[in-house]
N, C-alpha and C positions, 0 to 999 in steps of 0.2 A: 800305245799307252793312252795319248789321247783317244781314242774310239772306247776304250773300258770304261775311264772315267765320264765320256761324255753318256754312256748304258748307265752308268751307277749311280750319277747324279738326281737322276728322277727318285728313284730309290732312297737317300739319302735324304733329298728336300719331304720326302714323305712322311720318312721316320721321323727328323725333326719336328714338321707339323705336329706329328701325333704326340710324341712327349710334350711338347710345348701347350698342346691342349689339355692334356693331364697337371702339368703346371697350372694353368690359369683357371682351372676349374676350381678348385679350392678358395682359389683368389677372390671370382664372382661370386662364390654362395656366401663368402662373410660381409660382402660387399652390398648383402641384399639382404642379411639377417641387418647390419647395420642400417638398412633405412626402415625396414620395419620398426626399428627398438626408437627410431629418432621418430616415425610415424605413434608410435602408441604415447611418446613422451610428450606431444607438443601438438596431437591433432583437439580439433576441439568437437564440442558434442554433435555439430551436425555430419561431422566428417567420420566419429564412430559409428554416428545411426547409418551413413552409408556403407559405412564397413559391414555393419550387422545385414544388411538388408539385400545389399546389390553384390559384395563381395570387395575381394581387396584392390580389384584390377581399376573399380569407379573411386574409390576410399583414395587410393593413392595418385590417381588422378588431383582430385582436388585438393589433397595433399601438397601436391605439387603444387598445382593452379595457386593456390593460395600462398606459396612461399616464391612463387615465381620463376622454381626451377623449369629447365628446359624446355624453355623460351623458344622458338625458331623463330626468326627474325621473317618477313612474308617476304616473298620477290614477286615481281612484277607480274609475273605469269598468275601466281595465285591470288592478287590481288585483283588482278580484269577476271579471273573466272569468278570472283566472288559479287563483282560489279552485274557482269552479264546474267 
């Protein structure tokens, strides 16, 4: 009994993954319609002429940059490669 269950289990943690990917899929795309609608609400004109120009990937950079979201805090390593 245990030798089946331990065959079945790879199988089973598989299936899970895959519906659990089906779940969270729906999840991320409203997740991303939302920061576009917060991006169009509250970027300012130089941040659309990037949008027009470079695309959304630069747009939402400074997007960002500008509201201070997702910050990485520097560690030590990146700080001496930035010295050197």
């Amino acid at each position: 009994m245990i030798g089946f269950l331990a065959l079945l289990f790879p199988f089973l943690l598989l299936g899970f993954v895959l519906f659990m990917e089906r779940v969270e899929e729906p999840l991320s795309r409203v997740a991303v319609e939302r920061e576009f609608e917060e991006f169009f609400d509250g970027a300012s004109q130089d941040e659309l002429d990037t949008f027009v120009r470079e695309g959304t990937d630069s747009a939402m950079a400074r997007f960002r940059a500008r509201l201070g979201l997702r910050r990485r805090p520097r560690t030590r390593r990146a700080e001496s490669s930035v010295v050197d």
